[in-house]
C-alpha positions as a printed Julia matrix, in Angstrom:
117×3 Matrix{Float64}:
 79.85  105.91  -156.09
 80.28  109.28  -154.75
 79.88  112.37  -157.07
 79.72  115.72  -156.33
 76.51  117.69  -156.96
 77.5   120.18  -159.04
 78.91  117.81  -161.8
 77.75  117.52  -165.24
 76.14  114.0   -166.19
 75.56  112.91  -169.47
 73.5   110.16  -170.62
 74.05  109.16  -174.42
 70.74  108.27  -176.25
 71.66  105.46  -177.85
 73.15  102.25  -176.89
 77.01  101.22  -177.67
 78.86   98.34  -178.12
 80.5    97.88  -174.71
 84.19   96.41  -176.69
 84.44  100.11  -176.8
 87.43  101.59  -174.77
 88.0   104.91  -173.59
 89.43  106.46  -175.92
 86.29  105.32  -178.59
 84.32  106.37  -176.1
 85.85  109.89  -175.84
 85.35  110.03  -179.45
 81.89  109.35  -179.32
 81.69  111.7   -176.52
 83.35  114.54  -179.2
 81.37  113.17  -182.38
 77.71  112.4   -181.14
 77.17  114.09  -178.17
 79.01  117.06  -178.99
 80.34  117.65  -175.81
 84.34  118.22  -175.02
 85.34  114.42  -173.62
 87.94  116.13  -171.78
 85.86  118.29  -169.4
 85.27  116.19  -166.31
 81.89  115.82  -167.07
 80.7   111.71  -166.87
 79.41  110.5   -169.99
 77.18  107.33  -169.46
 76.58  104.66  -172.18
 74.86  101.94  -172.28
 74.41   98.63  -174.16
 71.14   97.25  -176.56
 70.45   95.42  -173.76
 70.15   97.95  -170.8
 72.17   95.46  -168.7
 75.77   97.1   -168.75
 76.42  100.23  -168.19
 79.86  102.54  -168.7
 80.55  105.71  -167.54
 83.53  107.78  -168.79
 85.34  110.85  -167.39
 88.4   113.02  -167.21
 91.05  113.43  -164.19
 94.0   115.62  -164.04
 96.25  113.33  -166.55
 93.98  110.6   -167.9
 90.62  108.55  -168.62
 88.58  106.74  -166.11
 86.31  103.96  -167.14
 83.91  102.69  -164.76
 81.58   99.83  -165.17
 78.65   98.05  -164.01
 76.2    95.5   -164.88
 73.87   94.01  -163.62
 73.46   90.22  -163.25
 69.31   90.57  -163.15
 67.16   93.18  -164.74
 67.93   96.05  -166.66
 68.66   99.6   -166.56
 65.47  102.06  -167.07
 66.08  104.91  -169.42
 63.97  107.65  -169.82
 60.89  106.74  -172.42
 62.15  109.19  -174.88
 65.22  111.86  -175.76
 65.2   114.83  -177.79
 69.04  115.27  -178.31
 71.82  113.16  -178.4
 71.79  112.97  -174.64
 70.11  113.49  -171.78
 71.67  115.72  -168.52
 70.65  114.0   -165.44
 71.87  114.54  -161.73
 74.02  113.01  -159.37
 71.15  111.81  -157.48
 69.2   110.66  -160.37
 72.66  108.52  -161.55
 73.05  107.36  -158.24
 69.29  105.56  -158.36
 69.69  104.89  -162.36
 73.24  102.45  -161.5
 70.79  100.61  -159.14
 68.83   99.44  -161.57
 65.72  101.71  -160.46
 63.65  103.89  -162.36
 65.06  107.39  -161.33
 62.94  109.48  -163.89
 59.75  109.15  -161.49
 61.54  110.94  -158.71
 61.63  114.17  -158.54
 64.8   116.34  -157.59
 66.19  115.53  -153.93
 65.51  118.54  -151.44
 68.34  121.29  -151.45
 68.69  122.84  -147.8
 70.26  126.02  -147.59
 71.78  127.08  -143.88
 72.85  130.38  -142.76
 74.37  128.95  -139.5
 75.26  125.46  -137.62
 74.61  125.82  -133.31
């Protein structure tokens, strides 16, 4: 899954009930995390038992829903959250769908160029 850098992740604190569609999950998105569903941001949820995982966004004219889970293990959230959800990065997302533990990493190595020769 390729996402830009500069996007806005959210992960929700608590698990859901994966039934949920988009639309319930855009109102969960309004109601608990307080955030505006309709942003482009990705909201990720997650089930009681860390297995499945759902992450939900806005583009141009409509929902997306995208899913994963995973057939062995579990996926490692953060040992604690002080708000109703946690803003991670796309590189920490991109370890955290694997199934890793991305919150012992630290933040991946920005380069900044002036010129290319």
């Amino acid at each position: 899954m390729l996402i830009p850098s500069h996007l806005k992740i959210h992960l929700a604190s608590r698990a859901v009930d994966m039934r949920k569609s988009s639309q319930t999950l855009a109102v969960l998105v309004k109601n608990i995390l307080q955030q505006n569903p309709l942003c482009g941001h990705l909201f990720v949820f997650y089930n009681k038992r860390k297995d499945i995982v759902k992450i939900l966004y806005w583009q141009t004219n409509g929902f997306c829903l995208w899913q994963k889970k995973l057939e062995e293990g579990n996926f490692i959230l953060p040992s604690s959250f002080s708000s109703p959800s946690l803003e991670m990065s796309s590189y920490h997302l991109q370890t955290f769908i694997q199934g890793l533990n991305c919150w012992d990493i630290g933040k991946a190595k920005e380069l900044s160029y002036q010129y290319v020769s």
